[in-house]
DOKOL-980094 format. One record per residue (C-alpha): residue in one letter; x, y, z. Coordinates in steps of 0.25 Angstrom, whole numbers, plus 2048, in hexadecimal, padded with zeros to 3 digits. Each point is the difference from the previous one (the first is absolute). Last residue first. Example, Ala and Ser with C-alpha at 12.3 -4.5 7.8 and 13.67 -1.06 7.14 Angstrom:
2
pt residuo->s | px->837 | py->7FC | pz->81D
pt residuo->a | px->7FA | py->7F2 | pz->802
END
This chain:
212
pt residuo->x | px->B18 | py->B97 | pz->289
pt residuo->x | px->808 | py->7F4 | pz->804
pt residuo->x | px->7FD | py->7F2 | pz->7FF
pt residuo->x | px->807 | py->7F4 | pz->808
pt residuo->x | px->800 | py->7F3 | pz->7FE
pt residuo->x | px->801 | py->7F2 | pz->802
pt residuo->x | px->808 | py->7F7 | pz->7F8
pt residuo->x | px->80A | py->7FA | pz->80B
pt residuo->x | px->7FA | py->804 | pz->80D
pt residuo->x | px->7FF | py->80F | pz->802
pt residuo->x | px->803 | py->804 | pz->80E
pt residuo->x | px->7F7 | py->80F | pz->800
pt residuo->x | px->807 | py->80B | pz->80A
pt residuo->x | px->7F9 | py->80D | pz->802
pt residuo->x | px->805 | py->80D | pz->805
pt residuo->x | px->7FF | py->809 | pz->80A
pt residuo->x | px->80B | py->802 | pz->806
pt residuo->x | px->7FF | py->7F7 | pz->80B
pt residuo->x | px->7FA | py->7F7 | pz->7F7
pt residuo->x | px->80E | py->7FF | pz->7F7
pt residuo->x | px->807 | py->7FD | pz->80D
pt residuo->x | px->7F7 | py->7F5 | pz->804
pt residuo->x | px->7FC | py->7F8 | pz->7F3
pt residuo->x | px->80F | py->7FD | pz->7FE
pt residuo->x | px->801 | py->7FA | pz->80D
pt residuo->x | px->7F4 | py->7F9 | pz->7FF
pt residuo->x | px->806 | py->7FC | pz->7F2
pt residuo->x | px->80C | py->7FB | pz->803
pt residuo->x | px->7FB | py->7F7 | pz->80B
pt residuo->x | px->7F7 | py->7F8 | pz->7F7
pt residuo->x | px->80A | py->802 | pz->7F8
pt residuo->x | px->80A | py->7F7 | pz->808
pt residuo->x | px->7F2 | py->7F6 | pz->804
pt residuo->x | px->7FC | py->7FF | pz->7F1
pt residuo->x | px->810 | py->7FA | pz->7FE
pt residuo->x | px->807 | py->80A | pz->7FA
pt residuo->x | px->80B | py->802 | pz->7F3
pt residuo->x | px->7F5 | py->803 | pz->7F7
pt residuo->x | px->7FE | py->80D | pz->807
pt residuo->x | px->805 | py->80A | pz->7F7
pt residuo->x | px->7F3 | py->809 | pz->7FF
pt residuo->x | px->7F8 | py->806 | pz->80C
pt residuo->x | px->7F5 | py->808 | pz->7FC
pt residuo->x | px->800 | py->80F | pz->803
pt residuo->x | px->7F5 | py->80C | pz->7FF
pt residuo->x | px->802 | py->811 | pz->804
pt residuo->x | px->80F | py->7FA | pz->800
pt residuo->x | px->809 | py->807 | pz->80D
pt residuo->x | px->80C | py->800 | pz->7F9
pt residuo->x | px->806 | py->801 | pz->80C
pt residuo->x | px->7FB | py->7F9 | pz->80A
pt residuo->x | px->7FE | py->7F4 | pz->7F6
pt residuo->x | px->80F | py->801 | pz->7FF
pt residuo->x | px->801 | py->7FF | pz->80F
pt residuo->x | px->7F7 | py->7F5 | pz->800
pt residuo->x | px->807 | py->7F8 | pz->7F6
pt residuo->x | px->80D | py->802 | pz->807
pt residuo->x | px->7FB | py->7F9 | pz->80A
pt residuo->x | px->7FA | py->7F7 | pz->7FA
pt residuo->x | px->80E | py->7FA | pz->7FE
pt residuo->x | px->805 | py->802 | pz->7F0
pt residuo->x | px->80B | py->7FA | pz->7F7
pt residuo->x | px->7FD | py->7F2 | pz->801
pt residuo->x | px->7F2 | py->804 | pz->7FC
pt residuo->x | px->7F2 | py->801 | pz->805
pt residuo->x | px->7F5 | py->80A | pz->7FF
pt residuo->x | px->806 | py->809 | pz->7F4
pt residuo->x | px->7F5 | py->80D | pz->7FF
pt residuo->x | px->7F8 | py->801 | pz->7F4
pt residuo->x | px->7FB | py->80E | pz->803
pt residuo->x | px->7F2 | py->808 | pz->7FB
pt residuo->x | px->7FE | py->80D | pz->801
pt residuo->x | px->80E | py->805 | pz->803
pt residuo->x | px->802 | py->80F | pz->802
pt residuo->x | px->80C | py->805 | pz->7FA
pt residuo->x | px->80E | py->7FD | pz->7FE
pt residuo->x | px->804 | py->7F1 | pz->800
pt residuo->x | px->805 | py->7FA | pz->80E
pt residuo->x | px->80A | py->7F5 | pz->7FC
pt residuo->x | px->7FF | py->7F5 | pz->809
pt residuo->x | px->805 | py->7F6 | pz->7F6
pt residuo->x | px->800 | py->7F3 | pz->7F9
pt residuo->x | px->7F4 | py->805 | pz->7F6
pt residuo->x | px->7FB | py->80E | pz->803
pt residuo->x | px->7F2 | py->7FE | pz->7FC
pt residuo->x | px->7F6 | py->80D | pz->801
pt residuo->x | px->7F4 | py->801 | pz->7F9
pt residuo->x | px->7F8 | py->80D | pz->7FF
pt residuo->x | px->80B | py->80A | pz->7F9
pt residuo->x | px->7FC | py->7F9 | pz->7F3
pt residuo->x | px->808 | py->7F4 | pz->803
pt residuo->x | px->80C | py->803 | pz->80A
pt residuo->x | px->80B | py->7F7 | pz->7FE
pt residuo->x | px->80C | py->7FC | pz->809
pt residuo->x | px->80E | py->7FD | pz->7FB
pt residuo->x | px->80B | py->7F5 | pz->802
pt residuo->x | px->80E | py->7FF | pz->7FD
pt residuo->x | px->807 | py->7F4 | pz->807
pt residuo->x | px->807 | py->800 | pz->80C
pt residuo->x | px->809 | py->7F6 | pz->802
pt residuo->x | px->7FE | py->7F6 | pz->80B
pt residuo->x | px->80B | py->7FE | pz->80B
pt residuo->x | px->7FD | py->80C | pz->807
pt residuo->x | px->7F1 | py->7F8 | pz->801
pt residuo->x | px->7F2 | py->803 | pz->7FC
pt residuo->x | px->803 | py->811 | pz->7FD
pt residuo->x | px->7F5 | py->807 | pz->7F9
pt residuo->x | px->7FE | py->7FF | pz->7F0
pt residuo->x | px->806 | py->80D | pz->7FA
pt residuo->x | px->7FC | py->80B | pz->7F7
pt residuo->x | px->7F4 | py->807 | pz->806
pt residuo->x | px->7F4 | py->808 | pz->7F9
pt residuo->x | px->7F9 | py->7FC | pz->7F3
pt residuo->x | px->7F6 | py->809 | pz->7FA
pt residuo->x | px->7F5 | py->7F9 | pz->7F6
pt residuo->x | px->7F5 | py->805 | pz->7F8
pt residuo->x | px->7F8 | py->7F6 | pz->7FD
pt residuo->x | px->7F4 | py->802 | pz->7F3
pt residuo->x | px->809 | py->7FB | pz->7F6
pt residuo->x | px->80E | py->7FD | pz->806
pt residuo->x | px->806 | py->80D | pz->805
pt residuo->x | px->80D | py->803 | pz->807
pt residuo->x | px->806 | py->808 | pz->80B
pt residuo->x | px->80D | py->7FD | pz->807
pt residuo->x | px->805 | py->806 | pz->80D
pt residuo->x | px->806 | py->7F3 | pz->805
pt residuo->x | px->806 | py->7F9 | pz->7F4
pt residuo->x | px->7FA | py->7F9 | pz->7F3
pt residuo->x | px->804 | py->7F7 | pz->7F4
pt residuo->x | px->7F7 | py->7FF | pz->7F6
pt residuo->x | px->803 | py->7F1 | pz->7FE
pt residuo->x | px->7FF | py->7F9 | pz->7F3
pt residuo->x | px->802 | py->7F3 | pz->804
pt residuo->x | px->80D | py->7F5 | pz->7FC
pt residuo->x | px->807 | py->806 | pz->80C
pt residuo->x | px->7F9 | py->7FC | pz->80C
pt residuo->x | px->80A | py->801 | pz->80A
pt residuo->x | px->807 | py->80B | pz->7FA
pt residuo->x | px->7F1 | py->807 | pz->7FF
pt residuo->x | px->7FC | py->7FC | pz->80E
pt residuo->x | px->80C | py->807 | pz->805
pt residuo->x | px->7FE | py->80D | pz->7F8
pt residuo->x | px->7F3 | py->802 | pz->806
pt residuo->x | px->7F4 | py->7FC | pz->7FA
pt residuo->x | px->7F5 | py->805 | pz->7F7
pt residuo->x | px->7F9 | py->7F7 | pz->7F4
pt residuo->x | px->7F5 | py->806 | pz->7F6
pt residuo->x | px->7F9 | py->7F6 | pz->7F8
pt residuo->x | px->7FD | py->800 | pz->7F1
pt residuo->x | px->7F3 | py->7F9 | pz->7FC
pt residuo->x | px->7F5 | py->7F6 | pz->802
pt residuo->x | px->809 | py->7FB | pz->80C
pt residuo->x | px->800 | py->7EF | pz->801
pt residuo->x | px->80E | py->800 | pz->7FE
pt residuo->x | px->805 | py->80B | pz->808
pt residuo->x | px->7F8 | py->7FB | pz->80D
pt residuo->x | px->807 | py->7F1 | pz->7FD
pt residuo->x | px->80D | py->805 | pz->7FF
pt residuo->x | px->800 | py->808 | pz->80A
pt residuo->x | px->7FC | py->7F7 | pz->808
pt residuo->x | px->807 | py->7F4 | pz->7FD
pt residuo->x | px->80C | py->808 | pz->801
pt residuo->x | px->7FF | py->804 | pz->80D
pt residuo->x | px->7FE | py->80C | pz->809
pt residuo->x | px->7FE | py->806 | pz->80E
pt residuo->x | px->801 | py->7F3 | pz->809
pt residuo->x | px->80D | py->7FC | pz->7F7
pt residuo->x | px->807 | py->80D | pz->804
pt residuo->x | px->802 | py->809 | pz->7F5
pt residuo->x | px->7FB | py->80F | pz->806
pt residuo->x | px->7F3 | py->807 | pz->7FF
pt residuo->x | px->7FB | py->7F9 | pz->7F3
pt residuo->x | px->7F6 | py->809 | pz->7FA
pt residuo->x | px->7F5 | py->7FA | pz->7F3
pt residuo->x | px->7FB | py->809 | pz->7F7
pt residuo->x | px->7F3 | py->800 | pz->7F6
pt residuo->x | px->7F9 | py->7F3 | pz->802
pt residuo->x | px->7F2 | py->7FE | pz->7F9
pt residuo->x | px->7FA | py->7F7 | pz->809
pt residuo->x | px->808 | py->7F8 | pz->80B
pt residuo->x | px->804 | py->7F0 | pz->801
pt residuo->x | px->806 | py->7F9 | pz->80D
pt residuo->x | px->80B | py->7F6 | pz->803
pt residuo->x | px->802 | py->7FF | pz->80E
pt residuo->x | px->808 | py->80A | pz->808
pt residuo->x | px->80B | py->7FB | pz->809
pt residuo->x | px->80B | py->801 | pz->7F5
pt residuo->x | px->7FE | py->80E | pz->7FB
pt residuo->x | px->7F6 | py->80A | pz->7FA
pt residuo->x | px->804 | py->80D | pz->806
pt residuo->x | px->7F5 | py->80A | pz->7FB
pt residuo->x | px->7F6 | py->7FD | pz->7F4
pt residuo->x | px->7F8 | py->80F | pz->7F9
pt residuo->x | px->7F4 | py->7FC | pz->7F8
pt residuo->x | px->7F9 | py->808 | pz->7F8
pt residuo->x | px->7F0 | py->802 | pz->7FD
pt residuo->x | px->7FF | py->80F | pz->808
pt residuo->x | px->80A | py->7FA | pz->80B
pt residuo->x | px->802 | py->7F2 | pz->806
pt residuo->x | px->80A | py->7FD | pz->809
pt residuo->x | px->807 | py->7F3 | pz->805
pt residuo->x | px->80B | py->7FE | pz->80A
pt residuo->x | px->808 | py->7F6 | pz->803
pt residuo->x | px->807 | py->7FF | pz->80C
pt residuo->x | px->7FC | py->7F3 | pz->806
pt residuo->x | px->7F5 | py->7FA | pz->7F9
pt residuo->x | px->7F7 | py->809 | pz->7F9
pt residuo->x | px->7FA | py->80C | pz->804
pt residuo->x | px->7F7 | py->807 | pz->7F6
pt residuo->x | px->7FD | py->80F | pz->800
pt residuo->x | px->7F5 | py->805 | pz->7F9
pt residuo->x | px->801 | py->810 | pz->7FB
END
């Protein structure tokens, strides 16, 4: 399995000659994949999904594409055809079996609703869980954890690092930063998941990770 980060908190994974594209939104430039089976959307901020996107990665698909969101991302987005999904779900999209966990983006503000928002765990390796610390069930192999947000301090990163306690991480949801602010978020990062013996990769726009 290939995992590709794009800009921000899109993700990119390749899997027995499919293509599976996580939260392609507004900070994520334009981009093409190969034979795309499914596309998840954890919740309908502007960062996660846009139009242009969708519609582009739908149009150039040699075939039918699969698309899971939670009800939220399905009223705002009504004229897709959403398979809509909660926390607890399971799905498959060709060779991608999916389980979603959570249910809600975590709080930015008492004065900013709370939108529906899910994690997703791609073949019980990679684990995203969108706007969210929601701790999936299992061991994690690979975590895409949110580095920087208006609903986060590294802090809370930390702890839920401490918890999951990924086997492999690569921060994800910095585009918000300055290269000092992740440079800072990384080592911070980097720290808790090596006292635990893992490993953290920061994978510039297009870089990769491949997993056995």
């Amino acid at each position: 399995m290939i995992i590709t980060k794009r800009e921000h908190a899109c993700l990119v994974v390749e899997h027995s000659g499919s293509t599976l594209v996580i939260d392609p939104g507004s900070f994520t430039a334009p981009f093409a994949v190969e034979n795309l089976a499914a596309i998840v959307v954890t919740h309908e901020h502007g960062d996660h999904v846009t139009r242009e996107h969708l519609d582009r990665l739908l149009a150039a698909a040699p075939g039918p594409v699969e698309l899971f969101a939670p009800a939220g991302v399905a009223a705002a987005h009504p004229d897709y055809h959403w398979q809509i999904v909660d926390g607890g779900d399971v799905r498959a999209a060709g060779p991608f079996a999916l389980a979603f966990s959570g249910g809600h983006h975590a709080t930015i503000h008492r004065s900013i609703p709370i939108v529906d928002n899910v994690g997703v765990f791609v073949n019980e390796t990679l684990y995203y869980p969108g706007d969210s610390f929601t701790v999936p069930p299992g061991t994690v192999e690979v975590l895409a954890v949110p580095a920087s947000a208006p609903w986060l301090k590294i802090g809370e990163v930390m702890d839920y690092l401490d918890t999951v306690r990924p086997r492999r991480a690569f921060p994800t949801h910095e585009r918000v930063n300055s290269d000092a602010g992740n440079a800072m978020a990384n080592a911070r990062i980097t720290t808790v998941v090596e006292a635990h013996g893992g490993r953290v990769t920061v994978l510039q726009p297009g870089e990769a990770l491949e997993i056995d």
